[in-house]
N, C-alpha and C positions, 0 to 999 in steps of 0.2 A: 504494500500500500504506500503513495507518494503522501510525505508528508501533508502536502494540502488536501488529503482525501483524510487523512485522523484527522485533522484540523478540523475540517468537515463534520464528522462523523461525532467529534467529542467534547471539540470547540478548543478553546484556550487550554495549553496545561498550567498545573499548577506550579510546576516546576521546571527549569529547562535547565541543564548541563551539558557546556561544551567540552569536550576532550580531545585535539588536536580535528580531522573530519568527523569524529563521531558524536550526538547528539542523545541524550536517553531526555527523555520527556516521560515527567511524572503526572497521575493524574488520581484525585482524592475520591474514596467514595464513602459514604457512610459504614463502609463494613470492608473495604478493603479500600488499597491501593494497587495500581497501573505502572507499570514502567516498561516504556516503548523505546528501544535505542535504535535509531538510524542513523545510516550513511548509506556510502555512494552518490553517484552523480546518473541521475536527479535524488537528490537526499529522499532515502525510504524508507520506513520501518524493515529491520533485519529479523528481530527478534522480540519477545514480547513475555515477562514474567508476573505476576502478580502477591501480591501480601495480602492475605496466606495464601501458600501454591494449591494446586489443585491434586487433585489424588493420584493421578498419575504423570501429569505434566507440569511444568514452570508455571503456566497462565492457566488459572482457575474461569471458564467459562462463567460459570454464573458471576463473577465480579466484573467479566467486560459485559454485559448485559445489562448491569445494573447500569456501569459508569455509561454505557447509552441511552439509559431512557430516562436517566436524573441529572437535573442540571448540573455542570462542571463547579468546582469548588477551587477556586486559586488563592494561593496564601500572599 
């Protein structure tokens, strides 16, 4: 996904971190957090893990579903 399609999708993050081309953009939810790191050109989400992880993977599905249907929270 090209950044301006999360952007899209989740709106502002709450948080954004640069580390040389790479970008993790954090995003708050009532019951968990998002964290999306991109790079490349055009800058993309690579990878995608969530707090708490999900039972078998990094990103717990039910926490991206929240953080899309509840408005974004920026600190």
């Amino acid at each position: 996904m090209a950044a301006s399609g999360l952007m899209a999708a989740l709106g502002r993050p709450a948080f954004v971190r640069k580390d040389g081309a790479t970008e993790m953009w954090r995003y708050d939810g009532t019951a968990c957090r998002a964290f999306f790191f991109l790079y490349g050109t055009p800058l993309a989400v690579r990878h995608v893990e969530t707090l708490p992880h999900g039972p078998q993977n990094a990103a717990d599905m039910d926490c991206l579903t929240a953080l899309r249907t509840s408005p974004s929270k920026t600190s």
